[in-house]
LUMPABA-534547 format. One record per residue (C-alpha): residue number from 0; residue in one letter; x, y, z. Coordinates in nm, 3 decimals. Example, Ala and Ser with C-alpha at 12.3 -4.5 7.8 and 13.67 -1.06 7.14 Angstrom:
BEGIN
   resi   resn         u         v         w
      0      a     1.230    -0.450     0.780
      1      s     1.367    -0.106     0.714
This chain:
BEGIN
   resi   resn         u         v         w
      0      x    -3.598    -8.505    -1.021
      1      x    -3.375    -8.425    -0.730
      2      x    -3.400    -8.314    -0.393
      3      x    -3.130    -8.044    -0.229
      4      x    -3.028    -8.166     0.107
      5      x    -2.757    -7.887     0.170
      6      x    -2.475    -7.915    -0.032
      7      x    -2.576    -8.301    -0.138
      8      x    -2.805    -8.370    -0.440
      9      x    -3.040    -8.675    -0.360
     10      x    -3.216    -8.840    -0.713
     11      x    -3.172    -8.704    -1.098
     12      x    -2.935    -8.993    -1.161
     13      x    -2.683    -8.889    -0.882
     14      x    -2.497    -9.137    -0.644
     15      x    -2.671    -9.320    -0.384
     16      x    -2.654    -9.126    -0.152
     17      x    -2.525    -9.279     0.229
     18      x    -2.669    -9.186     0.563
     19      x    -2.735    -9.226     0.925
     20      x    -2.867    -9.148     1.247
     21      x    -2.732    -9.017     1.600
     22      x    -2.812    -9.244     1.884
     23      x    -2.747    -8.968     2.164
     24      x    -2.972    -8.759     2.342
     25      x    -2.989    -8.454     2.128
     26      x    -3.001    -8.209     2.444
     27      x    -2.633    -8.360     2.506
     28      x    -2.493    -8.106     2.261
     29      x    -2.141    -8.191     2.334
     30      x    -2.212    -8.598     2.260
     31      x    -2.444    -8.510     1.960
     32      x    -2.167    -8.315     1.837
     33      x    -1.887    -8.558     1.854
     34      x    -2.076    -8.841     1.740
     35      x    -2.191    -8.594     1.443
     36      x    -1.816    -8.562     1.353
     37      x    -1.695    -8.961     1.408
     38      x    -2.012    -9.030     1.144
     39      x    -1.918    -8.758     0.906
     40      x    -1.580    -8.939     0.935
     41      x    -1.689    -9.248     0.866
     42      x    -1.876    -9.210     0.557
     43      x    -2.195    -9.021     0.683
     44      x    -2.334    -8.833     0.345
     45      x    -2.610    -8.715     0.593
     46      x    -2.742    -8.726     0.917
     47      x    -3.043    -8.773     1.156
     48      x    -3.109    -8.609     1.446
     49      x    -3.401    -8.687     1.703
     50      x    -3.621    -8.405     1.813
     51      x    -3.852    -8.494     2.042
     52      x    -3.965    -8.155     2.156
     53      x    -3.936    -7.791     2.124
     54      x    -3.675    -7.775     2.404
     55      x    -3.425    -7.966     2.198
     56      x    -3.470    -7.709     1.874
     57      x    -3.240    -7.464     2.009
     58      x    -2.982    -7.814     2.089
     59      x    -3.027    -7.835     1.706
     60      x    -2.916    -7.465     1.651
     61      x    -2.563    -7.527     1.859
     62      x    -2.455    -7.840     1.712
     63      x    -2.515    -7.732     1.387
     64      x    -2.322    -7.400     1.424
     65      x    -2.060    -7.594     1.598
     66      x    -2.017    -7.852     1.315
     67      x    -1.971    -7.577     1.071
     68      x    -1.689    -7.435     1.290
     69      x    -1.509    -7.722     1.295
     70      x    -1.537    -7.727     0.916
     71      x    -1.780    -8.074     0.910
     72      x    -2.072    -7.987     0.614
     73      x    -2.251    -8.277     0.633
     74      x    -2.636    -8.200     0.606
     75      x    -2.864    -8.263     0.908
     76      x    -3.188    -8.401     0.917
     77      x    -3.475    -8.320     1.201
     78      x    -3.678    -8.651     1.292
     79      x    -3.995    -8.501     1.412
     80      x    -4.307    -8.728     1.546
     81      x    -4.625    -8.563     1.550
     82      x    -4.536    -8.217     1.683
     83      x    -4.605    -7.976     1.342
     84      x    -4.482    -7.718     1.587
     85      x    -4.158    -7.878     1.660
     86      x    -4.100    -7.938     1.243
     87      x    -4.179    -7.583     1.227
     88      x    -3.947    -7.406     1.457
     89      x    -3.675    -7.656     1.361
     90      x    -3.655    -7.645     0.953
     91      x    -3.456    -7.329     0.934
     92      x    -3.177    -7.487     1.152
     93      x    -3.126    -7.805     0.951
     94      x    -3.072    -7.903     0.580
     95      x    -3.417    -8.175     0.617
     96      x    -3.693    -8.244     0.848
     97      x    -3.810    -8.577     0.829
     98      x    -4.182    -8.604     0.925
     99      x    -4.511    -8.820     0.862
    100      x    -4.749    -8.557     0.804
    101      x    -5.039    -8.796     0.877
    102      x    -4.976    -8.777     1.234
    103      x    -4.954    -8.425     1.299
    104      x    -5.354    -8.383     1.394
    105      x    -5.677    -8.630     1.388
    106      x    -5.876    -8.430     1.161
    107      x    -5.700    -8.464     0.851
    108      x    -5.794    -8.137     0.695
    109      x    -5.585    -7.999     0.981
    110      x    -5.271    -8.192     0.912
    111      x    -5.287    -8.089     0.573
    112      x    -5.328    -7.750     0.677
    113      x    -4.987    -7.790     0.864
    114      x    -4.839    -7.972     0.636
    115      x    -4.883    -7.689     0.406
    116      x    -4.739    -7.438     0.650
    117      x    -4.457    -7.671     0.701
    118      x    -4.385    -7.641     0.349
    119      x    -4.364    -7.294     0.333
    120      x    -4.139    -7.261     0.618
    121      x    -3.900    -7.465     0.444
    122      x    -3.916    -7.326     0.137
    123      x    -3.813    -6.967     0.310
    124      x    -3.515    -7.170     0.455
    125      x    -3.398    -7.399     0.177
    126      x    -3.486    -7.674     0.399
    127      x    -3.568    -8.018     0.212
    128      x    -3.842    -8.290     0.352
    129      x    -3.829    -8.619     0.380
    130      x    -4.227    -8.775     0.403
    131      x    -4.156    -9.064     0.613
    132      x    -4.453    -9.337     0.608
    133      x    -4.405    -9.627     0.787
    134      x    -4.618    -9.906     0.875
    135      x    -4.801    -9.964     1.154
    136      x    -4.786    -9.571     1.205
    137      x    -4.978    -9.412     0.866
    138      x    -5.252    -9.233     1.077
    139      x    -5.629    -9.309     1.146
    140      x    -5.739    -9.110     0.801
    141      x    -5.556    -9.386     0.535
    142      x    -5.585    -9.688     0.787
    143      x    -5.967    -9.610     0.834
    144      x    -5.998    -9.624     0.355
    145      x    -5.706    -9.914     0.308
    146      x    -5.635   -10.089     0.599
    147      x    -5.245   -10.109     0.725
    148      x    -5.119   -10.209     0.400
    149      x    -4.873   -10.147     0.110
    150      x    -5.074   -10.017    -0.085
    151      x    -5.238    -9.799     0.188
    152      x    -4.860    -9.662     0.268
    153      x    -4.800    -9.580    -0.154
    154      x    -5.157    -9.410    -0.115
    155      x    -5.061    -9.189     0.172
    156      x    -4.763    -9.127     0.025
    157      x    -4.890    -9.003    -0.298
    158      x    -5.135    -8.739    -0.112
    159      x    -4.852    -8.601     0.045
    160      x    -4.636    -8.520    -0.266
    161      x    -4.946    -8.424    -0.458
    162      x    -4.963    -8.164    -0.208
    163      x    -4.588    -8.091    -0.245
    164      x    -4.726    -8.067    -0.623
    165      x    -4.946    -7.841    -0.572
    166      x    -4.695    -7.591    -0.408
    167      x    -4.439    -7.642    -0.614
    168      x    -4.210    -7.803    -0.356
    169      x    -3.937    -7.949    -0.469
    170      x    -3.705    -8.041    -0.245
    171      x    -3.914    -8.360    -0.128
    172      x    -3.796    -8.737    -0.071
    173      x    -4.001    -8.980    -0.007
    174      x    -3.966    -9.326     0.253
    175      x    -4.195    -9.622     0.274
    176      x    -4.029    -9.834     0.562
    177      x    -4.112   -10.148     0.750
    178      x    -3.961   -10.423     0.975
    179      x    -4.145   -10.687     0.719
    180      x    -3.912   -10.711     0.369
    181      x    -4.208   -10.835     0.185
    182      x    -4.434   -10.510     0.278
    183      x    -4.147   -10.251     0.245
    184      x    -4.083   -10.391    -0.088
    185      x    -4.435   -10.399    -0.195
    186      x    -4.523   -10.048    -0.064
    187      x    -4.205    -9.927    -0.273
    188      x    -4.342   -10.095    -0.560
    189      x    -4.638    -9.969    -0.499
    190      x    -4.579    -9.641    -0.469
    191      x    -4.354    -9.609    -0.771
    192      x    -4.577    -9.741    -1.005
    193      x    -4.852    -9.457    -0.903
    194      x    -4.576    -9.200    -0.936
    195      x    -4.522    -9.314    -1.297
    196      x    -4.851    -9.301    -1.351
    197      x    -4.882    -8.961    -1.238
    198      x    -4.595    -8.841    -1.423
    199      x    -4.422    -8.771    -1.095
    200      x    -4.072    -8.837    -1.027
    201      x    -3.966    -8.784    -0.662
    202      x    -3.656    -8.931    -0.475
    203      x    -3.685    -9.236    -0.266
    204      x    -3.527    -9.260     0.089
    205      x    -3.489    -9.707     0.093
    206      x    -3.421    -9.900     0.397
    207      x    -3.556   -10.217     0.660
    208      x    -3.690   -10.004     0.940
    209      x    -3.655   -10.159     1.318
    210      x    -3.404   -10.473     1.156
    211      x    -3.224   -10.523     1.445
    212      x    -2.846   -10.589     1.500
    213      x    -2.610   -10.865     1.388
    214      x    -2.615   -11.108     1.063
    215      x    -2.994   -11.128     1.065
    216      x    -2.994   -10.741     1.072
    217      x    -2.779   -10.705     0.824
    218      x    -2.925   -11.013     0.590
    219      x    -3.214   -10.860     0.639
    220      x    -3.124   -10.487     0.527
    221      x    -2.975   -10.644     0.269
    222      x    -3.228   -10.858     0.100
    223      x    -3.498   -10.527     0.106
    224      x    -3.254   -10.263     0.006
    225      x    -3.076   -10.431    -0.260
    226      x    -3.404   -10.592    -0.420
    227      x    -3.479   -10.216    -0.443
    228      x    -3.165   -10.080    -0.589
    229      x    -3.163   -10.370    -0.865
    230      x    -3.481   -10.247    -0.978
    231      x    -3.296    -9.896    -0.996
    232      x    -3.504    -9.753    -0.687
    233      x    -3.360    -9.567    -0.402
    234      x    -3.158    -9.257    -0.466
    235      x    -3.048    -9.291    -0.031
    236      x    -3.030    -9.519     0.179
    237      x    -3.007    -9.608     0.555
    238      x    -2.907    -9.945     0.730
    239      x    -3.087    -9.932     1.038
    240      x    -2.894   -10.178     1.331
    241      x    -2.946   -10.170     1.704
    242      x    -2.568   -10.104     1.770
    243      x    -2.345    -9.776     1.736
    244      x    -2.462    -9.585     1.401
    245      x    -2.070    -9.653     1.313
    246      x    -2.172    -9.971     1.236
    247      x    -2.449    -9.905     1.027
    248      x    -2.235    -9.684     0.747
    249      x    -2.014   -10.050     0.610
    250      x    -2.322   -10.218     0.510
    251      x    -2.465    -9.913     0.367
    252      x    -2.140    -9.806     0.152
    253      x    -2.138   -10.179     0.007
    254      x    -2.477   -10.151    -0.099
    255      x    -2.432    -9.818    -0.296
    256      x    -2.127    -9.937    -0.451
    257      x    -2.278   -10.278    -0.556
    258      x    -2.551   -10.087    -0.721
    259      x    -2.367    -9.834    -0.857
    260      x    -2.166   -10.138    -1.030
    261      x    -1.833   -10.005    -0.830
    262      x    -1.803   -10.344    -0.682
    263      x    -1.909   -10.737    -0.803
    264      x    -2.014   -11.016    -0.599
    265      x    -1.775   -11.250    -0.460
    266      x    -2.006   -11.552    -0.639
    267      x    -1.781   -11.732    -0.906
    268      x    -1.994   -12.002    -1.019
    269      x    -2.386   -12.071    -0.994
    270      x    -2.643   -12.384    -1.147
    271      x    -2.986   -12.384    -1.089
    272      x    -3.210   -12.691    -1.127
    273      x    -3.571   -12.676    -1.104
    274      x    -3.619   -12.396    -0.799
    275      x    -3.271   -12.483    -0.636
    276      x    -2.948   -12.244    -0.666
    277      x    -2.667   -12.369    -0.552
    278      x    -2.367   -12.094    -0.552
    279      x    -2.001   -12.092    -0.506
    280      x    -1.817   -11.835    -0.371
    281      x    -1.440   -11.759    -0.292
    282      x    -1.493   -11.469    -0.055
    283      x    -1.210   -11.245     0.068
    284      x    -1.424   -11.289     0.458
    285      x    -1.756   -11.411     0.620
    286      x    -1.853   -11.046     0.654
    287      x    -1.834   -11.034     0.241
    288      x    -2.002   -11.347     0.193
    289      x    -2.278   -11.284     0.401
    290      x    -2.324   -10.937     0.215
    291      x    -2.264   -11.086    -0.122
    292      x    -2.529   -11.410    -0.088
    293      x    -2.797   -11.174     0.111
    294      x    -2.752   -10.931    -0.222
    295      x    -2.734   -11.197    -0.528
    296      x    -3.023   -11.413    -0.350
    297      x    -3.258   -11.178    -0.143
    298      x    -3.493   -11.090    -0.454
    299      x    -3.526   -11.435    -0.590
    300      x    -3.621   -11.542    -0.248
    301      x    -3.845   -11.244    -0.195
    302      x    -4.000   -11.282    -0.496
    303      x    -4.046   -11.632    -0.465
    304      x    -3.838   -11.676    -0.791
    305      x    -3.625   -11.984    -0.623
    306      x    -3.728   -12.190    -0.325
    307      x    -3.376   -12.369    -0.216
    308      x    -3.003   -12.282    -0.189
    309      x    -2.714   -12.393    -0.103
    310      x    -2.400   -12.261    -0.079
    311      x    -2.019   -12.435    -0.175
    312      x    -1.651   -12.244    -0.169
    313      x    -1.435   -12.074     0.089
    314      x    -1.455   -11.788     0.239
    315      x    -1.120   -11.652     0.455
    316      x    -1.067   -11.598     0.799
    317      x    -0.936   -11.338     1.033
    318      x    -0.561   -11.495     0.997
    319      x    -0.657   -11.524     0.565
    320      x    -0.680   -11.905     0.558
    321      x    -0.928   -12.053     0.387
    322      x    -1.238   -12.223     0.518
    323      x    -1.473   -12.448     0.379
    324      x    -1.822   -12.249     0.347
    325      x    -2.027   -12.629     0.372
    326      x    -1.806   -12.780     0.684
    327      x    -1.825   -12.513     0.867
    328      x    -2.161   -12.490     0.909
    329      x    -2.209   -12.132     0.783
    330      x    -2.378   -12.225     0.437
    331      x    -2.665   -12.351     0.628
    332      x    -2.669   -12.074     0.838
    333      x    -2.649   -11.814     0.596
    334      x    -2.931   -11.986     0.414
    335      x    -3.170   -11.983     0.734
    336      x    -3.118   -11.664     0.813
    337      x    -3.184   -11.553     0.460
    338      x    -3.472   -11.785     0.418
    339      x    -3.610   -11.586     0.728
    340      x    -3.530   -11.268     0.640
    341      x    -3.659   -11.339     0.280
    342      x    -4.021   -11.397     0.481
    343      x    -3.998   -11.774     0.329
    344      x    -3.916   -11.992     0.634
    345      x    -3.893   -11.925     0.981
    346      x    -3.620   -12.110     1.210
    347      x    -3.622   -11.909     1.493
    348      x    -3.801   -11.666     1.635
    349      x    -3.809   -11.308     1.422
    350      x    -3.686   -11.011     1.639
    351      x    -3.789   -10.679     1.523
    352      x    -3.592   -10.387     1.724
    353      x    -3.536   -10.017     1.660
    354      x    -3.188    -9.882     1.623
    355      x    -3.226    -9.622     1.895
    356      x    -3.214    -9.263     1.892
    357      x    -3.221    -8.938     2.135
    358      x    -3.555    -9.039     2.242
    359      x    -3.418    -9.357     2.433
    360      x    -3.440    -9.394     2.771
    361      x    -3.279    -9.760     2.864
    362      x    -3.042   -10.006     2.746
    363      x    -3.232   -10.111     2.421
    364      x    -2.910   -10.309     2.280
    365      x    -2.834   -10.482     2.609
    366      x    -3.211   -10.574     2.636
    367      x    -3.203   -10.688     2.311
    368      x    -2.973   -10.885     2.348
    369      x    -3.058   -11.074     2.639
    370      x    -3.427   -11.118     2.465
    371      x    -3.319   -11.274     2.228
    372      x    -3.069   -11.508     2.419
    373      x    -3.377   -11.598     2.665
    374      x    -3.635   -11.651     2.365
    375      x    -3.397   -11.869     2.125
    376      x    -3.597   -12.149     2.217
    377      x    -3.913   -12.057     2.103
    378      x    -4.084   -12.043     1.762
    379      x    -4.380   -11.913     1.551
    380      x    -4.329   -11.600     1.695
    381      x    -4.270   -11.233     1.656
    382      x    -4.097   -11.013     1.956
    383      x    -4.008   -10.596     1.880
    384      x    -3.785   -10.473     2.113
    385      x    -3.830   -10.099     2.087
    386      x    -3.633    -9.833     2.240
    387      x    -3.951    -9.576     2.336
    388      x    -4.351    -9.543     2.348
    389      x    -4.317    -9.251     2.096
    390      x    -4.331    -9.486     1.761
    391      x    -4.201    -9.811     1.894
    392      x    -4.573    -9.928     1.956
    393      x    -4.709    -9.815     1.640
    394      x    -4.405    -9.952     1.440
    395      x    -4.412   -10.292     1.563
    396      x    -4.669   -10.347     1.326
    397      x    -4.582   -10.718     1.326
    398      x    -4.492   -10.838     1.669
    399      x    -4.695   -11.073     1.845
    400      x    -4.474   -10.895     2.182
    401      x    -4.339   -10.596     2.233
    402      x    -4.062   -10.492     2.503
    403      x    -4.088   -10.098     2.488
    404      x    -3.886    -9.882     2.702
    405      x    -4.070    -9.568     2.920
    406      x    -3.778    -9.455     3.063
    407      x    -3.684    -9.411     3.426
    408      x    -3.568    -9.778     3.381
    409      x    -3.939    -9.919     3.296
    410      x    -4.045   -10.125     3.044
    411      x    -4.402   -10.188     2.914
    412      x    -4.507   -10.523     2.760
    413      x    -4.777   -10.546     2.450
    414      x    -4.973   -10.820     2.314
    415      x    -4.987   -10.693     1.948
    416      x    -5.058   -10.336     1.981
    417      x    -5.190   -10.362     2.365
    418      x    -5.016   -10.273     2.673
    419      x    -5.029   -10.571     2.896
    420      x    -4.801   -10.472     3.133
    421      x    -4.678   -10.097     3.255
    422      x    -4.392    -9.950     3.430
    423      x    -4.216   -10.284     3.486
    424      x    -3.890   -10.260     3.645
    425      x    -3.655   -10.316     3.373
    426      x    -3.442   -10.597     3.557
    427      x    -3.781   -10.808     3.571
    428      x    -3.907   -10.725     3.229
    429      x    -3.761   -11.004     3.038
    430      x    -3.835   -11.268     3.289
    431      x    -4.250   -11.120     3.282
    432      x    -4.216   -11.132     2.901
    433      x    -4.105   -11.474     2.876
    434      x    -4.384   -11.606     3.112
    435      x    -4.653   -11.446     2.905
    436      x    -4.512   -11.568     2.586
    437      x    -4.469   -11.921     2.754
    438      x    -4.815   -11.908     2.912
    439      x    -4.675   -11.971     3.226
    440      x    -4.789   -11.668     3.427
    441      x    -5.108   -11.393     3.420
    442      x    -5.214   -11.064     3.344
């Protein structure tokens, strides 16, 4: 089955379908806009829009209109959190409106009752839906029956297209995201194994949710994602990095054309012995290497299929000569961080952070950054660097510490799930973060 997204077809044995998400404030129509048209450019098949209230639906309306001006068609997509009303005025203005309908009321009956309205709103429109479930944010009602699992994020899920079912809505795709590879992978699994066995057959929205920036965000989109797409789930995907959403699109086209068999790995030789892999590669860069080994090893790792590597061969640099992938240190590198990101062994600490969108308030990529250069030393533990207290503290289901923006140039600092520490000026917030984590101060 497919899902209409505009003028783009998402499932039925279509392409894999690329997209992304703005990073601006979506009341800065003029910023929205331009960054709407340098994605499109770039290889955007779609993109997401945050928006955060009802004063930002009419932003929606403008940029749209302006796009189509200028003669860009690329569909957009509403990201809504919590506010039914919000989805509601917003769905005929866009081509999607992403949305978690478990969150849009307590009582449950009541967010079914939305959800339903919702549906019929979009319907009128032609507006698809993506059900976005995530974990760490599926809503009291499934937590309270399953826990915060995979399998309660497949069975939330599958109540939410039932109801789609039931109205004969169509135009539905379905996510199941998470920082962790090992439960975004499961909950996929999960859930398409009760679709088969309901006969259903809707479209599946893949990605790492909050991976961060860098190799190990990339390593790590990579070893979910294409796990995924060898299986021959996901019909669109989304590389989520905490940098400019330019950045994101590379890593995304690679994927779909790897999958899509439009591209082969750069691997030219391969023995295994026992659980070990050792791999040879002559790789046209170290930005195709690292794609290509994340890709041909992540599911074996994942799925616990081999328990060593090691990598041999060249790879090229920036002037095209050759280095040696063993003396330069980046074989063992590229295994650690994919060992990490595989959820297998941990050499470092593991860094979840958000990529950022119109609902952040502070310099989330600087702060990451300087996080993670001030906790390098540490280990056995998790830190989520989040870029707002609308999902970030929900979403960092894993993290031992948070580092969530307010705005206004505030942080507050969680233990797990609990504030610790509010309104902290931002230029202190690291160093208070670091001496809880180290012990070495009070709350």
């Amino acid at each position: 089955m497919a899902a209409r997204v505009g003028d783009v077809l998402i499932g039925g044995g279509g392409h894999i379908v690329v997209q992304t998400m703005c990073d601006t404030h979506t009341s800065d129509v003029e910023a929205t806009l331009a960054q709407c048209v340098r994605l499109s450019r770039a290889g955007a098949e779609i993109i997401r829009l945050t928006v955060p209230g009802m004063d930002d639906v009419m932003s929606v309306r403008r940029i749209k209109e302006s796009l189509r001006e200028r003669g860009v068609t690329t569909p957009l997509v509403a990201d809504i959190h919590f506010s039914s009303n919000t989805a509601l005025a917003v769905a005929p203005y866009v081509e999607k409106v992403r949305v978690n309908p478990g969150n849009f009321h307590k009582d449950h009956n009541e967010a079914i009752s939305r959800f339903r309205s919702l549906l019929k709103v979009c319907r009128e429109n032609g507006t698809a839906i993506r059900i976005g479930v995530n974990h760490g944010s599926l809503g009291d009602y499934i937590t309270n029956l399953y826990g915060d699992t995979p399998e309660a994020m497949a069975k939330a899920a599958m109540e939410w297209v039932g109801i789609c079912e039931e109205e004969n809505f169509r135009d539905a795709v379905v996510s199941l995201k998470s920082s962790n590879t090992r439960v975004m992978v499961d909950a996929y699994r999960c859930f398409r194994a009760e679709m088969e066995k309901n006969s259903l057959s809707f479209p599946l929205h893949v990605g790492v949710t909050e991976a961060g920036n860098g190799d190990s965000g990339r390593i790590k989109s990579c070893v979910g994602i294409s796990t995924l797409l060898s299986e021959g789930t996901g019909d669109t995907i989304r590389v989520s990095l905490t940098e400019d959403p330019e950045a994101e699109l590379p890593v995304a086209r690679y994927l779909a054309a790897r999958y899509e068999r439009r591209i082969v790995s750069s691997m030219t030789a391969i023995s295994i012995n026992g659980r070990k892999a050792v791999a040879t590669y002559q790789s046209p860069s170290f930005e195709t290497l690292l794609l290509d080994v994340s890709c041909d090893f992540g599911k074996g790792l994942l799925d616990k299929e081999i328990d060593e590597l090691e990598l041999e061969g060249v790879y090229l640099d920036e002037s095209g000569a050759p280095v040696s992938i063993e003396e330069s240190g980046k074989g063992s590198y590229l295994v650690n961080e994919l060992m990490q990101a595989a959820r297998r062994r941990f050499y470092r600490p593991e860094y979840i952070a958000c990529p950022g969108c119109g609902r952040t308030m502070y310099g989330l990529r600087e702060a990451l950054e300087e996080v993670k250069a001030r906790t390098s030393h540490l280990k056995d533990v998790v830190i989520a660097v989040m870029g707002c207290v609308v999902n970030g503290p929900g979403e960092m289901a894993d993290a031992d510490w948070g580092y969530v923006g307010e705005g206004n140039r505030k942080v507050s600092i969680y233990k797990g799930r609990t504030p610790v520490l509010r309104h902290v000026p931002e230029n202190e917030a690291v160093d208070r973060l670091l001496e809880l984590i180290e012990g070495e101060g009070s709350i």
